[in-house]
TIBA-253700 format. One record per residue (C-alpha): residue in one letter; x, y, z. Coordinates in pm, 1 decimal. Example, Ala and Ser with C-alpha at 12.3 -4.5 7.8 and 13.67 -1.06 7.14 Angstrom:
<recs>
(rec 'a'; (1230.0; -450.0; 780.0))
(rec 's'; (1367.0; -106.0; 714.0))
</recs>
This chain:
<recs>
(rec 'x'; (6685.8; 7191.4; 12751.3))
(rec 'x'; (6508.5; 7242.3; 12428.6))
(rec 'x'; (6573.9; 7498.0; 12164.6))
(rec 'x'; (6357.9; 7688.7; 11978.1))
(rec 'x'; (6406.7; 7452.2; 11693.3))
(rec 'x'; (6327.7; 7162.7; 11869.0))
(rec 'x'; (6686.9; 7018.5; 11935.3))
(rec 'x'; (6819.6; 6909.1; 12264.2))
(rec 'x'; (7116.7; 7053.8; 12364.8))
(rec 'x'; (7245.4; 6721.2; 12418.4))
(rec 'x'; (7157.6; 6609.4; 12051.1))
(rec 'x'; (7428.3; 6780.0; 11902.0))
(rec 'x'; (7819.3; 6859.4; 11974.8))
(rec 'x'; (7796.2; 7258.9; 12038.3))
(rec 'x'; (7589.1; 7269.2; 12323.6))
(rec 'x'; (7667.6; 6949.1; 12426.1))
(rec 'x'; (7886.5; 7039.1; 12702.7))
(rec 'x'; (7664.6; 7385.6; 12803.4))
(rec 'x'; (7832.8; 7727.1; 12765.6))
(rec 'x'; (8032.2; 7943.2; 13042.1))
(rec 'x'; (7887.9; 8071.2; 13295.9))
(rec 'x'; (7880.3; 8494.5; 13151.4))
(rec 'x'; (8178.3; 8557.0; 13456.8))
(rec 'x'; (8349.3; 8269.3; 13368.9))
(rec 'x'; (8363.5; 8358.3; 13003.7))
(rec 'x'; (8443.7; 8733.0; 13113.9))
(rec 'x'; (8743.2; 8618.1; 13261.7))
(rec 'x'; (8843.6; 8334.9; 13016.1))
(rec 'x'; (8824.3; 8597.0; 12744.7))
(rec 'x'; (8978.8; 8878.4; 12900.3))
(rec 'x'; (9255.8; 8637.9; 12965.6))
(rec 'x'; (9277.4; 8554.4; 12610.9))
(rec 'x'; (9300.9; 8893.6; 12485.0))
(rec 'x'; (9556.3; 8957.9; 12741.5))
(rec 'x'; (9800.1; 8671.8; 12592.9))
(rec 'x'; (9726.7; 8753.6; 12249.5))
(rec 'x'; (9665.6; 9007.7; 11962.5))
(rec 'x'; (9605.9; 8950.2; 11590.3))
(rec 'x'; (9793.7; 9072.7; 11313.0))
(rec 'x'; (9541.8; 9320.8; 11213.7))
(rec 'x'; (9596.4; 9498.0; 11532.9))
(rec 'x'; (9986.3; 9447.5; 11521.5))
(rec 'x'; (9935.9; 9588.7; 11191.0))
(rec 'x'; (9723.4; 9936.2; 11309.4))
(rec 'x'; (9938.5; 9993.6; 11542.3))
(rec 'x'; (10284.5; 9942.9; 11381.9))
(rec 'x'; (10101.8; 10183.7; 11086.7))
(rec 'x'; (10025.8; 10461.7; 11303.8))
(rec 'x'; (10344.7; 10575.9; 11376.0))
(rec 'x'; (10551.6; 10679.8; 11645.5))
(rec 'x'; (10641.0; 10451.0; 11928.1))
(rec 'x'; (10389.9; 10118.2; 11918.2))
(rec 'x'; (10436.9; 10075.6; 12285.5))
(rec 'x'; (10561.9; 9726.8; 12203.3))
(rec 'x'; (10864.9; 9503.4; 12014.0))
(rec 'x'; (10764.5; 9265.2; 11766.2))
(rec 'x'; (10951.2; 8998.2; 11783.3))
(rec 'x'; (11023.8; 8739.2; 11544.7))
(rec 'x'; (11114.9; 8402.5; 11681.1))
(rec 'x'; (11231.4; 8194.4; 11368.7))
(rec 'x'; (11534.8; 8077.9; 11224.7))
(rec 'x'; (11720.3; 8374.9; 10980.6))
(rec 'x'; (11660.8; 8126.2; 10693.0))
(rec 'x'; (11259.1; 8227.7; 10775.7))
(rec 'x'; (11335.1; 8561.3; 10885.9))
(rec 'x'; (11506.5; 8582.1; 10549.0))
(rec 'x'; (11196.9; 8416.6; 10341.3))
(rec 'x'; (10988.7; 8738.7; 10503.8))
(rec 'x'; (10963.9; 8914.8; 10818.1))
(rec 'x'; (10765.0; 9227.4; 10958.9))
(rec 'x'; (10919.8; 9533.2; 10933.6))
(rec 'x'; (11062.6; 9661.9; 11217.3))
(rec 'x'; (11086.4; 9365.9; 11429.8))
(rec 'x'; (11347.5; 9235.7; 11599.0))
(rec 'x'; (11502.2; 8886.9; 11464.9))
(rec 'x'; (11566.3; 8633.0; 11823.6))
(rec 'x'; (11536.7; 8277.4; 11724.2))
(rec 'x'; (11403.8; 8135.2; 12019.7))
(rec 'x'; (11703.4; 7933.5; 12130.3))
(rec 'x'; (11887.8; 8253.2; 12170.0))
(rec 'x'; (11646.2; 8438.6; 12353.8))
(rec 'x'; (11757.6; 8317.3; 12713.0))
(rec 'x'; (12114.9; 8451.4; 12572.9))
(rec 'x'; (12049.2; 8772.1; 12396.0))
(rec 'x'; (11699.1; 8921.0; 12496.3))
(rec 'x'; (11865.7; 9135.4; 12761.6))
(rec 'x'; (12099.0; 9267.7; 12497.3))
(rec 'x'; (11845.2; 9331.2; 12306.8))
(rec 'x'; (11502.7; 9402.3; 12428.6))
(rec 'x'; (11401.7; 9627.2; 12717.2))
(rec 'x'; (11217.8; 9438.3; 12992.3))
(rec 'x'; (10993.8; 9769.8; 13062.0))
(rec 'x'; (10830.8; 9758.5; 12724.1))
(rec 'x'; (10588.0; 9483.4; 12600.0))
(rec 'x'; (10685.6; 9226.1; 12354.8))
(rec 'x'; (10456.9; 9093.8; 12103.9))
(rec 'x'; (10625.9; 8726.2; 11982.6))
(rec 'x'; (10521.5; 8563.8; 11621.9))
(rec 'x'; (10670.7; 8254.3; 11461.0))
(rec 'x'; (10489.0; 8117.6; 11116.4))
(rec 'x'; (10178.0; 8048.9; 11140.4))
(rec 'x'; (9862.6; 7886.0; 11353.8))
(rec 'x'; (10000.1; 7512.5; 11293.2))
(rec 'x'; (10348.0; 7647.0; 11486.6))
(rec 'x'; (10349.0; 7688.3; 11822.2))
(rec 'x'; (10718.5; 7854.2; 11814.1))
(rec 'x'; (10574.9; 8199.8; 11922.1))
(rec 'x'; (10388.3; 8053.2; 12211.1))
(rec 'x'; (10739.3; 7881.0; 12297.9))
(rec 'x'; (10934.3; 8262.0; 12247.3))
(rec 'x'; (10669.3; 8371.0; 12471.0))
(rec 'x'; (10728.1; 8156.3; 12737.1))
(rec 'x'; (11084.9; 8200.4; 12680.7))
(rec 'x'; (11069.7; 8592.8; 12785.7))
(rec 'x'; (10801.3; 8549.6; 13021.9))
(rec 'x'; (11080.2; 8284.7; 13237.9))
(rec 'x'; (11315.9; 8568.8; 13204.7))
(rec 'x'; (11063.6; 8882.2; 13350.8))
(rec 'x'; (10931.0; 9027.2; 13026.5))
(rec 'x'; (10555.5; 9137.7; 12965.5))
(rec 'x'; (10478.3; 8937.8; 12642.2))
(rec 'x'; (10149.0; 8853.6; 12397.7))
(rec 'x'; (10137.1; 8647.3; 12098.0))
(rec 'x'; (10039.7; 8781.9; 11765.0))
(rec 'x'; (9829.6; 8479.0; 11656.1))
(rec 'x'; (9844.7; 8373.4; 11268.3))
(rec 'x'; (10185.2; 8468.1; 11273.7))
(rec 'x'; (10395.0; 8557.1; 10980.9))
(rec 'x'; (10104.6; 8355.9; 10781.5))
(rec 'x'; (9812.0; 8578.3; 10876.5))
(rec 'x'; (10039.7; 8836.0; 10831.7))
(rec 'x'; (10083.5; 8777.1; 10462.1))
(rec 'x'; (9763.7; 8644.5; 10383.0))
(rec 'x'; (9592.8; 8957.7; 10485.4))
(rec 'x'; (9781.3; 9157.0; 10260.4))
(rec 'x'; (10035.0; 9365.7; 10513.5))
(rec 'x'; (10414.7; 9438.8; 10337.7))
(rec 'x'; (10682.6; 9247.0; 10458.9))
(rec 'x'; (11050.8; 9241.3; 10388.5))
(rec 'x'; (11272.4; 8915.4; 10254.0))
(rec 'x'; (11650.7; 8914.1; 10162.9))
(rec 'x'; (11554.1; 9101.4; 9832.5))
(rec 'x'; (11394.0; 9365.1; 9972.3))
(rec 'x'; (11044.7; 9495.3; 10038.9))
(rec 'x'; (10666.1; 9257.4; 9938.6))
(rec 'x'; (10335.6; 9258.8; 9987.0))
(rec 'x'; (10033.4; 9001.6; 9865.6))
(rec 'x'; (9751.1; 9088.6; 9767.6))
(rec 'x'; (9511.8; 9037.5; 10135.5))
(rec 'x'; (9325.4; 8661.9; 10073.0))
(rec 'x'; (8918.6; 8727.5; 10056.9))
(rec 'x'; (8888.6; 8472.0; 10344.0))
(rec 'x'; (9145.3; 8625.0; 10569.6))
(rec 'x'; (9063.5; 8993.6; 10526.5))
(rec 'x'; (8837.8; 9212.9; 10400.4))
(rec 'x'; (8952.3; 9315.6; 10039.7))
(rec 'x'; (8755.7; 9670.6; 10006.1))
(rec 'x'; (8781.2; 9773.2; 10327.5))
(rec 'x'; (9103.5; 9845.5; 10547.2))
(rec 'x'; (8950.4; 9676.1; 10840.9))
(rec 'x'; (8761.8; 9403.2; 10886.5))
(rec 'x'; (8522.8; 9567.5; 11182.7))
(rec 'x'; (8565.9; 9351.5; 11447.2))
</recs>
């Protein structure tokens, strides 16, 4: 197949192996979005009042949960979930885990943790990272902070990024 520029599809690595078929990608996608949410959405929603219609869930040791956390979420390091998540979380609502950042996979790990044990549960990708870096407040042991949000993480003018 040739491109309007010329190039095979073959010539270079994006189109070397052909994209999804448009069902295939529906359901790949929709999958996605069903496992995960960013921390822009976490963010809206936690902002908005009232009842979220979901527990955050922070997964990391208290040293980390110390360092900075969300507000509001619940602290379960995730060798404890197995042990306290039915004290402590309701299996009829939602959780939404998040560990560090993208190179930690200890939310994905928290997730499958609840999942074994019944509970409905998405990943906030970026983690506590993302959750800094794009300027959202966040609580350590001395109280409350917030960063100013990093130009290639979030939109600085705007409150949302549009997407």
């Amino acid at each position: 197949m040739t491109s309007r520029t010329g190039a095979t599809a073959a010539s270079h690595p994006v189109l070397g192996v052909p994209p999804a078929a448009p069902a295939d990608a529906v359901a790949y996608f929709g999958a996605s979005l069903a496992f995960h949410a960013d921390a822009s959405d976490v963010a809206a929603a936690l902002a908005a009042g009232g009842d979220p219609g979901f527990v955050l869930l922070d997964s990391r040791s208290t040293e980390s949960w110390d360092q900075g956390h969300i507000p509001g979420a619940v602290h379960l390091p995730t060798a404890l979930i197995a042990e306290q998540a039915p004290r402590l979380l309701d299996p009829a609502v939602p959780v939404v885990t998040y560990c560090w950042g993208p190179g930690c996979n200890g939310a994905t790990r928290a997730a499958l943790a609840l999942a074994l044990l019944g509970y409905r549960v998405k990943e906030m990708l970026g983690g506590f990272e993302y959750w800094a870096r794009e300027g959202f407040p966040y609580e350590t042991s001395e109280g409350a902070a917030r960063r100013t949000a990093d130009p290639l993480t979030a939109p600085v003018a705007a409150g949302d990024c549009g997407c």
